[in-house]
C-alpha positions as CSV (number, residue, x, y, z in Angstrom):
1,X,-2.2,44.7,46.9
2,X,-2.0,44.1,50.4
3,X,0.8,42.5,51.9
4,X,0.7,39.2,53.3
5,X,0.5,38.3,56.8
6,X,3.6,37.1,59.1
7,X,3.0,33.3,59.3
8,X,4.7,30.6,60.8
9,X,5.9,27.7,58.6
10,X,3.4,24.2,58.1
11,X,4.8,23.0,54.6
12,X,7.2,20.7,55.0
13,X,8.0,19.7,51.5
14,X,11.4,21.1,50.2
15,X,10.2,21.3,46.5
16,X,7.7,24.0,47.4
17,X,10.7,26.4,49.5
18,X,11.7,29.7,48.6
19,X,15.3,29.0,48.5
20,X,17.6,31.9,50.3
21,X,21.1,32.8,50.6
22,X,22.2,35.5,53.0
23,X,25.0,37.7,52.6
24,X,26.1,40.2,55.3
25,X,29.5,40.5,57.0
26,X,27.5,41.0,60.1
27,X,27.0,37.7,62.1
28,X,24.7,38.7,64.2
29,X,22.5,40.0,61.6
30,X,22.5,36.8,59.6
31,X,21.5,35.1,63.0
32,X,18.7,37.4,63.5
33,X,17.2,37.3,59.4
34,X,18.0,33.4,59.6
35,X,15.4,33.0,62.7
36,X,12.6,35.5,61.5
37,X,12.6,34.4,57.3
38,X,12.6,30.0,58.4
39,X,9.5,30.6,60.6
40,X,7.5,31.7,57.1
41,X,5.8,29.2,54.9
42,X,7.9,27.9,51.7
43,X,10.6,29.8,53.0
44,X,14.3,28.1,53.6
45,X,17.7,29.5,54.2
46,X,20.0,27.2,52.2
47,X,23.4,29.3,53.0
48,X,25.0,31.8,54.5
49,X,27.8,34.3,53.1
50,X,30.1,36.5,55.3
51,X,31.3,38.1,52.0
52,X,30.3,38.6,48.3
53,X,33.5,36.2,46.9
54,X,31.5,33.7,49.4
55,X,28.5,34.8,48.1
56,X,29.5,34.0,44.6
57,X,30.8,30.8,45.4
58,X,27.8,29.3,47.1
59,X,25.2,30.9,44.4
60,X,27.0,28.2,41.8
61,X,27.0,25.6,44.0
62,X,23.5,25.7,45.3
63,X,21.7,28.0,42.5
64,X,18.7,29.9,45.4
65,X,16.1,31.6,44.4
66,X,16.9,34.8,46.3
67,X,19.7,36.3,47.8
68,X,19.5,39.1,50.4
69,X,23.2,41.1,49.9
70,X,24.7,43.8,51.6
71,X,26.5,46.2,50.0
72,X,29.6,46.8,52.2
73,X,31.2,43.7,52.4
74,X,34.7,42.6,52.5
75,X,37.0,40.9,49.5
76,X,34.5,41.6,47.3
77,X,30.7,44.3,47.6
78,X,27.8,43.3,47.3
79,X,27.4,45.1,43.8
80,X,30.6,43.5,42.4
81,X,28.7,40.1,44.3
82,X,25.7,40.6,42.3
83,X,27.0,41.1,38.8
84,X,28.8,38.6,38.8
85,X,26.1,35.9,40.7
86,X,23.4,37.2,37.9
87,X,26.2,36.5,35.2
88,X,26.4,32.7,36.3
89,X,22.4,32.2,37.2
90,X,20.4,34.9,35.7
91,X,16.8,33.1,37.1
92,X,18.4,33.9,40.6
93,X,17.0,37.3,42.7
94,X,18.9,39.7,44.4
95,X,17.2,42.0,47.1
96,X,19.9,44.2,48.1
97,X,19.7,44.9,52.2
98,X,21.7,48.1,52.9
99,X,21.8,51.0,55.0
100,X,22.8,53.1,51.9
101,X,20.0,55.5,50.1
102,X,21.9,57.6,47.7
103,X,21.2,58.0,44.2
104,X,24.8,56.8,43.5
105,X,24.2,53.1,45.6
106,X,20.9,52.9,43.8
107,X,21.7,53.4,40.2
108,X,24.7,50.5,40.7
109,X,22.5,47.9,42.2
110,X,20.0,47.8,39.4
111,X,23.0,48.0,36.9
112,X,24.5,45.3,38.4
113,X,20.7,43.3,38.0
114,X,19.2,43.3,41.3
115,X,15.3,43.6,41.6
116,X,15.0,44.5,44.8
117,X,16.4,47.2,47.4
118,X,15.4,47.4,51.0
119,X,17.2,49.9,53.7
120,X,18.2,48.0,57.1
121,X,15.4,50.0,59.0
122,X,12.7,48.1,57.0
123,X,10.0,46.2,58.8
124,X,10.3,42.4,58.5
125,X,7.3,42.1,56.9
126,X,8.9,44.7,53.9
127,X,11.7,42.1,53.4
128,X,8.8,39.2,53.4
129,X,6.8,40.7,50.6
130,X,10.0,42.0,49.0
131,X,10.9,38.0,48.4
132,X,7.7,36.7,47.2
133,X,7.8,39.9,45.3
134,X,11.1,39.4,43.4
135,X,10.7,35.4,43.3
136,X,7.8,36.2,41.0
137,X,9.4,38.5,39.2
138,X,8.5,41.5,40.3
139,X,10.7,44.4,41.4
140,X,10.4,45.9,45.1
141,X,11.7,48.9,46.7
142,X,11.8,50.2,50.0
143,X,9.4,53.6,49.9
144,X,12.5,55.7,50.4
145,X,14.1,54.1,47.7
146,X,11.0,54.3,45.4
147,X,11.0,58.2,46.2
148,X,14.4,58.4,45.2
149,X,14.5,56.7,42.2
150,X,10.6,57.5,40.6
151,X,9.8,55.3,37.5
152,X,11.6,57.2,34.9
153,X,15.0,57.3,36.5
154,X,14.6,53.5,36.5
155,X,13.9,53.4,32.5
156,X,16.1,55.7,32.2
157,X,19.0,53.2,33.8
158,X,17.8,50.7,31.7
159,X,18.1,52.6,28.6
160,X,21.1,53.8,28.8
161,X,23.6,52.9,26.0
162,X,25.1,49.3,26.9
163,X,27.3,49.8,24.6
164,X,30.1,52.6,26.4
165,X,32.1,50.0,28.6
166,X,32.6,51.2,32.2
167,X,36.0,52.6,32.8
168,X,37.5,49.7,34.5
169,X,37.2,46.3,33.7
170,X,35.4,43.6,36.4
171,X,38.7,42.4,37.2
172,X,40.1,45.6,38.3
173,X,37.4,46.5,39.8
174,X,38.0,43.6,42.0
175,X,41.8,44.2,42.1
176,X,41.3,48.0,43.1
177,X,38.5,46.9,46.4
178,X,41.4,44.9,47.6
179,X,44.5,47.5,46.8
180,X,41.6,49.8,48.8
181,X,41.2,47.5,51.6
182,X,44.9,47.5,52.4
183,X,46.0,44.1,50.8
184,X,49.6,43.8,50.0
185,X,50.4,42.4,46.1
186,X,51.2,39.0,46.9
187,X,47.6,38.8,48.7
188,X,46.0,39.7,46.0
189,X,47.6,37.4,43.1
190,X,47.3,34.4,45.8
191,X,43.2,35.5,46.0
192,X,43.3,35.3,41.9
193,X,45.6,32.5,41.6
194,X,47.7,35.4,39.5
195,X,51.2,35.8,39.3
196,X,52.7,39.0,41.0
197,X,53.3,40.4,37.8
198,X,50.0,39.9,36.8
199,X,48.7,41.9,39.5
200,X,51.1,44.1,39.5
201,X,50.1,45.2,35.5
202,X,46.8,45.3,36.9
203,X,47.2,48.4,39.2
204,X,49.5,50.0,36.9
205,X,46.5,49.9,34.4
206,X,44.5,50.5,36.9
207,X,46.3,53.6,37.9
208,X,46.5,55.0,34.3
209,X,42.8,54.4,33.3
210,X,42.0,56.9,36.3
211,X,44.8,58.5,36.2
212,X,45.6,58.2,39.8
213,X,48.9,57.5,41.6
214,X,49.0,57.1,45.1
215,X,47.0,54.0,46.9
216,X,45.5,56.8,49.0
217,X,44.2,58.0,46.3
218,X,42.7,55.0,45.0
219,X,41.4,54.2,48.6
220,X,39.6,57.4,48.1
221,X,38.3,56.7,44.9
222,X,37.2,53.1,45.6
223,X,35.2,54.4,48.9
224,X,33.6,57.2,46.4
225,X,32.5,54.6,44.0
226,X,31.0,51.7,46.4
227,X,33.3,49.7,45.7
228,X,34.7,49.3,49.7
229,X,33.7,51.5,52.9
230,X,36.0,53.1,55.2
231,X,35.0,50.2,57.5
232,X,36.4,47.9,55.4
């Protein structure tokens, strides 16, 4: 199917938008996606994000149809971001907008639920199609990401026994991004509304399940897994 042609919005009726909620730590890129995506027809950015606990927040308040997420973002990633936005509002989309392409990345995102996966040197008319694709229910990947993955390593994802939990809990995933990105203890109950102790029986689990014992360590661990970058 060919796909459509850049046009500039006519429909003024709110009922017949696409709704959309960017999230990217990069201002300058929202700015830039914010101008091309509310020039299209039935297209309408009702948010922006600067992080994926923003992200989360804003998905249950406003419930969009799509949201375009990076991956390396602050306080919480965009795969944490996405699980847990899915989890509240399962009819929402996520196209993932990242500059990472390997199989690791890949096989998180469409764990965590999301249908689509575009690489930052995309075309805008990619990330066009890509949201009528998803909105519709339809999957999209960018065509370096559909050469990676092939058909059967997405069924094979999806088959996969559900029932082996993942090493780590959600909320220590959450707790370990932090401990990675250099907040101290008292940060991180305050961000949970946690007592110190609380957190503090956190990392020691943490710490056991991997069997890991130095915050380096787990920097280097959470940076492995996607969980944070080095930027962050």
């Amino acid at each position: 199917m060919d796909k459509p042609p850049l046009q500039k919005k006519t429909n003024n009726d709110d009922s017949s938008f696409i709704k959309i909620l960017l999230a990217d730590d990069h201002k300058i890129l929202r700015a830039g996606l914010r101008g091309l995506i509310e020039i299209q027809p039935s297209f309408k950015i009702v948010a922006e994000a600067e992080d994926g606990r923003s992200a989360v927040q804003l998905c249950r308040e406003l419930s969009p149809d799509v949201v375009i997420m990076d991956i390396s973002m602050p306080d919480l990633n965009g795969i944490e971001a996405t699980r847990q936005i899915l989890g509240n509002s399962p009819k929402t989309k996520v196209i993932i907008l990242s500059v990472h392409s390997s199989k690791h990345f890949i096989e998180e995102v469409f764990r965590a639920g999301a249908t689509g996966y575009l690489l930052k040197n995309c075309s805008f008319e990619d990330l066009v199609y890509a949201i009528r694709a998803v909105n519709a229910g339809e999957t999209y990947l960018h065509p370096k990401i559909a050469t990676i993955v092939r058909v059967d390593y997405l069924e094979a994802i999806k088959q996969r026994d559900s029932s082996s939990p993942p090493l780590l809990s959600p909320r220590e995933r959450e707790v370990l991004q932090l401990i990675a990105e250099g907040k101290s203890t008292k940060e991180i109950a305050f961000s949970f509304n946690l007592s110190v102790k609380t957190v503090e029986a956190h990392r020691q689990r943490i710490m056991e399940k991997l069997d890991i014992r130095t915050v380096a360590a787990l920097t280097k661990y959470a940076i492995r897994e996607g969980l944070t970058s080095e930027e962050n």
